[in-house]
N, C-alpha and C positions, 0 to 999 in steps of 0.2 A: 386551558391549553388543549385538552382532549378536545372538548366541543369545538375548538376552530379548525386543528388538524386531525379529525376525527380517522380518519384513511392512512396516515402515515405519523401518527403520533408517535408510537412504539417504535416505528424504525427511526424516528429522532431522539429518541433519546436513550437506544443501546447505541445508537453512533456518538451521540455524548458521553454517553458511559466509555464506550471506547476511547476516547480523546484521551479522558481526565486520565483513563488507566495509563493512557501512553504515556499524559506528562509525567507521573509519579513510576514511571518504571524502576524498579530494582528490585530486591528479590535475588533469589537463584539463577544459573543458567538457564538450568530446565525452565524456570515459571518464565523467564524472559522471551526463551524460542517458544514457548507454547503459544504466548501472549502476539509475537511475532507470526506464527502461523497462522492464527485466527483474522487478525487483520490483514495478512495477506490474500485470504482466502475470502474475506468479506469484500478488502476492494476489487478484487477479480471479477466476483460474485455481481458487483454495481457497475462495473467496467461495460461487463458482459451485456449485463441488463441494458445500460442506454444502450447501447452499440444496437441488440437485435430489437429495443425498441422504437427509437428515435432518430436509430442511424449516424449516432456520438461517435465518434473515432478516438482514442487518447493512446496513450502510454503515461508509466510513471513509474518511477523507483524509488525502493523502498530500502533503509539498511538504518542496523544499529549502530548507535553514537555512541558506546562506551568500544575505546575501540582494544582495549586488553581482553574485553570478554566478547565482543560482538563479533569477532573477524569472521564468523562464519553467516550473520544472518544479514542476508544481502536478497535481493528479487527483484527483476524485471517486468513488466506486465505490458504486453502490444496486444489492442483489441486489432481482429485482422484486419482491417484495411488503415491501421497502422502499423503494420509489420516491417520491420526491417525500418523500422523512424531512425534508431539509434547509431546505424551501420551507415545509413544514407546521408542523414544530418549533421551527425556528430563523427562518423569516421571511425567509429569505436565498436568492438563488438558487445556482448551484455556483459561477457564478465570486466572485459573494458572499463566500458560504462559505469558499472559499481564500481570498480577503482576509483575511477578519480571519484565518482560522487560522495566516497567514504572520504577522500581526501580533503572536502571543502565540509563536511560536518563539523 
């Protein structure tokens, strides 16, 4: 595995490590938002990246599914030349947007 993806091995598989963590979420509040910040800040982080390297455009949101303890970990993410996707497309502003998206988890 290293010798084929010799250049991005490591970054596959802390984003599998990430995954698995996501599936197995529970824990504390704290360890959940922390667990939550981290990948929000990793997918921004890749967002960002194609964006200024390949010229990728996206959006995507992000929000916890226990919805007695998650109500507050919610996030939007528009690289800029998809700004304003969610307003235009969908009608909805971000915190909008999280609403219903929490509504169909």
């Amino acid at each position: 595995f290293k010798a084929q993806y010799k250049d991005t091995y490591s970054t596959i598989l802390e984003t599998w490590k990430e995954a698995k963590e996501l599936e197995n979420m529970g824990g504390t509040l704290a360890q959940r938002q922390q667990l939550f910040d981290k990948s929000k800040k990793n997918l921004n982080h890749t967002f960002t990246a194609l964006s200024k390297a390949h010229g990728f455009e996206g959006a995507y949101l992000l929000a916890g599914r226990v919805v007695n303890q998650d109500g507050g970990l919610g996030h939007v993410f528009m690289t800029p030349g998809a700004e304003k996707f969610f307003v235009t497309r969908c009608r909805a502003s971000e915190d909008e947007i999280i609403g219903h998206f929490k509504a169909h988890i």
